[in-house]
N, C-alpha and C positions, 0 to 999 in steps of 0.2 A: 783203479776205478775209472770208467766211462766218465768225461765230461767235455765241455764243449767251450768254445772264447766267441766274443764279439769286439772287433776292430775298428778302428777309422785309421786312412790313411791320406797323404797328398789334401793335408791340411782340410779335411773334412770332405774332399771328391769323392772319397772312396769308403764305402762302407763292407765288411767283412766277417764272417763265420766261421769259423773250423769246429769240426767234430772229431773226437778217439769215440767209437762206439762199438769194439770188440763181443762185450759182454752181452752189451744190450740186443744184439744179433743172434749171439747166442744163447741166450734164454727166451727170444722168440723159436729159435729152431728146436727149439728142444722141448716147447711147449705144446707146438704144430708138427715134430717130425716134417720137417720138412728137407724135402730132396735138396741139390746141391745147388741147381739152379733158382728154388723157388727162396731158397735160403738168400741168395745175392740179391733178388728181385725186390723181399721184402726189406734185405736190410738196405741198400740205397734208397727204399721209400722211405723209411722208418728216420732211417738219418736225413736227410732231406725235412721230413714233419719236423722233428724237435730242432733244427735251426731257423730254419720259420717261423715254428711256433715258440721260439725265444722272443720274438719279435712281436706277440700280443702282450696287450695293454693290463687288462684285467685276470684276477685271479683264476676268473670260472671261465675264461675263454679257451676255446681250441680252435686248432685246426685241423682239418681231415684231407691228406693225399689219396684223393682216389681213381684207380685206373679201371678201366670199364673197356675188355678187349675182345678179340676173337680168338686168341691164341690158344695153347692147351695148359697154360698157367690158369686161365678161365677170371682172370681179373683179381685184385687184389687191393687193399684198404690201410690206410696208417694212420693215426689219432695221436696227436701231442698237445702238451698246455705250454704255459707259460714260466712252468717252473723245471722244464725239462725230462717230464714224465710221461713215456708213448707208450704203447701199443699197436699190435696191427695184427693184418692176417690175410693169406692167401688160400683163393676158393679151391684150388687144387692141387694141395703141398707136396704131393707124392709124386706129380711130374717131372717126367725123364725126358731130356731131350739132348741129340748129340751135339758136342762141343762144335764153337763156330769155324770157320777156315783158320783163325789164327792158335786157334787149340785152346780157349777160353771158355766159361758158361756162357751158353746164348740166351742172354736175358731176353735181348730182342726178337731174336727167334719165340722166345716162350711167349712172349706178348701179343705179336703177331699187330694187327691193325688197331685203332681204336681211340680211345677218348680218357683226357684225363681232367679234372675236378679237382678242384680246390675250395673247400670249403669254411669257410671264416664265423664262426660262430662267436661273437661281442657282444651277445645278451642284449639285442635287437630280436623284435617282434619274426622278422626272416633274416635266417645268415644271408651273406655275402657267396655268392656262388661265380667263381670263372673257369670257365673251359676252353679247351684248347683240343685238336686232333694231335696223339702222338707222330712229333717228326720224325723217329727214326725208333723208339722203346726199350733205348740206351738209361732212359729215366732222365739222367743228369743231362740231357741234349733236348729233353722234351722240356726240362724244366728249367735250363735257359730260353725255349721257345717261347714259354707263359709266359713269363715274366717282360719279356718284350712286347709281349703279343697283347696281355691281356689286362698287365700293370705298366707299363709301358716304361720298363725300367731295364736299362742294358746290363746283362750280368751273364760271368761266368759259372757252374755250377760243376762240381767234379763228387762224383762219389763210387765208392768202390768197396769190395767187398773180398778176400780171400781166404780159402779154404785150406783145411789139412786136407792130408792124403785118406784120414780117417772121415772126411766129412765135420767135421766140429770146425771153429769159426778160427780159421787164423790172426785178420786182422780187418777193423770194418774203420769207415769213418767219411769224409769228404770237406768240402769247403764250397761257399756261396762269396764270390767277392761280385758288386753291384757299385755301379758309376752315379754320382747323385747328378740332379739337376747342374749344369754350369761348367762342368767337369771339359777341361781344353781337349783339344784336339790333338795336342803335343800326350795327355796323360792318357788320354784312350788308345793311341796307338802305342805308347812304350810299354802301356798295359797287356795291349796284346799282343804283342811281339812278348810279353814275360811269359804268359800263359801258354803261349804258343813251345817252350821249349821247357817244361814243366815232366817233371816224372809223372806215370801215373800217381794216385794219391795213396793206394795202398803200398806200393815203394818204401814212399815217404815212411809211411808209418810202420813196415816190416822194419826199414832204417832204422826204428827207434826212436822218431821225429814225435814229438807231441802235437798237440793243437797249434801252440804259440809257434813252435816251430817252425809250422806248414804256414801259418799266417806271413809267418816273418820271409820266408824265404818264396812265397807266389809273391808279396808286394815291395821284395829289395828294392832300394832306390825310391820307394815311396815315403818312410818314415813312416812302418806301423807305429800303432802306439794300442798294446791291448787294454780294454774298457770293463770286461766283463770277463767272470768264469762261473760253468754254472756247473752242476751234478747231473749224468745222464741218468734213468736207468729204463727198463722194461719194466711197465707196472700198469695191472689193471684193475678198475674200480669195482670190478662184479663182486657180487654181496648175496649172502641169500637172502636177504630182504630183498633186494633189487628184482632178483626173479620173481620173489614172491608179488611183486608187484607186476610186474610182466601176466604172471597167471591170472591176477585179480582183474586185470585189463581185457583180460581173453571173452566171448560172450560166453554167456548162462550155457550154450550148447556144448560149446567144443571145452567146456570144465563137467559137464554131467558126461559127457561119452568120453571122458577118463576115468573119471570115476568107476563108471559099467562095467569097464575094459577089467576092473580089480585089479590092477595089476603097478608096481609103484611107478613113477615116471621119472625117468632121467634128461635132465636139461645140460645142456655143454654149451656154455662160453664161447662164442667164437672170438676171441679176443686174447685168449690164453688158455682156452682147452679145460678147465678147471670144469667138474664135474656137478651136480646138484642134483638130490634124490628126492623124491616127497613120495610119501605113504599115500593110498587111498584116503586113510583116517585126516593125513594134512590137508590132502587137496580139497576134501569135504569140510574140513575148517574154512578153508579160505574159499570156497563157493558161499558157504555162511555171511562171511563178511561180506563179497561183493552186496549180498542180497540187503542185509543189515545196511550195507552204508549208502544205497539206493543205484546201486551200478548192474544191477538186471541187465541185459539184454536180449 
């Protein structure tokens, strides 16, 4: 089972994340058919949101990783809470693009130029929005860039994704280690001198490394000590009630020129694909209602 740790190490310097999120990658791809590239793209975002989003306060809080690009990935979205449950989606899952010079998916290539969002929704009147231009559309290089840039918090970020030869998800997962305020000069550099000679992360976890694992051996010499373990998965909240409310939001026009249409309508999820039908006879119920509950327009 997908799950993820939260660490301190170097006597409270050093704060710490690791994720195994194989699965959870996989039931996004499998939800989106998504190509092999868009498959890496989303699951380093995916993974990336739900150690973040371990780090909100409140029940009904998220956060939203979102990339806004020009590449032929065409941009792409991830949503987690606080209890370890994401979802995401990529606007053009069927993109094909050739392996980089080193014979890898080119996430970056797929991305191409562009902007990335972080969105903090605390159950404040406006979220919390920071953006950054992507440095490089590595993901995990942009999202060491933010975090400097825009929280102004020095941190490593590693995430990674590996594929069968059949396309299904071999192994996903990454790690966030972050310097607190105070943090010596002596810990920053032996820090990055560790980082610096570090396997990739999917390695690690092909290895058979778990989370505590990856924690333990990126902050040797540090005195991890893990704090937290929590359940990953891919899960999304759509409901048909949920659409039904969507519809009832819609104006009086574009609910009677479905209706005309006679013909039933199908609504898709962008979050997980999941399908939803409604009859002429439904959607005439629920123009009813708007009218009934005074929401005409």
């Amino acid at each position: 089972m997908d799950y993820m740790v939260r660490g301190t190490a170097a006597e409270g310097m050093i704060r710490a994340f690791a994720a195994a999120t194989r699965d959870t990658v996989e039931e996004a791809r499998k939800a989106h058919n998504t190509a092999p590239v868009a498959t890496a793209a989303l699951g380093r975002l995916m993974t990336a949101a739900v150690m973040m989003g371990s780090d909100m306060k409140g029940e009904q809080d998220l956060i939203t990783l979102k990339i806004s690009c020009d590449g032929p990935i065409g941009g792409l979205l991830a949503t987690a809470d606080a209890a370890g449950n994401v979802k995401g989606y990529v606007n053009q899952p069927e993109v094909l693009i050739h392996a980089n010079e080193f014979g890898k998916l080119d996430v970056a290539g797929a991305l191409g130029n562009g902007v990335l969002s972080v969105i903090k929704d605390i159950g404040l009147k406006e979220p919390y929005v920071g953006q950054t231009m992507l440095c490089s559309g590595e993901i995990a290089e942009d999202l060491t860039y933010y975090f400097a840039a825009s929280e102004q918090i020095p941190s490593s970020v590693a995430l990674g994704v590996l594929m069968n030869r059949e396309n299904t998800v071999r192994e996903a997962g990454g790690f966030i280690i972050q310097l607190m305020p105070g943090a010596s000069e002596e810990i920053i550099s032996k820090l990055e001198e560790r980082i610096r000679t570090l396997r990739p992360v999917t390695a690690m976890l092909d290895g058979g490394m778990t989370p505590e694992d990856i924690l333990r051996e990126v902050l040797a010499g540090f005195d991890p000590e893990i704090n937290e373990r929590m359940p990953v998965r891919f899960y999304c909240n759509c409901s048909r009630e949920r659409v039904e409310r969507a519809l009832i939001s819609l104006g009086r026009k574009e609910l009677t020129e479905m209706i005309q249409d006679g013909k039933p309508v199908e609504l898709c999820c962008h979050f997980c694909g999941k399908k939803y039908e409604f009859t002429v006879e439904e959607l005439q119920e629920l123009l009813r209602k708007k009218e009934t509950n005074g929401n005409e327009q």
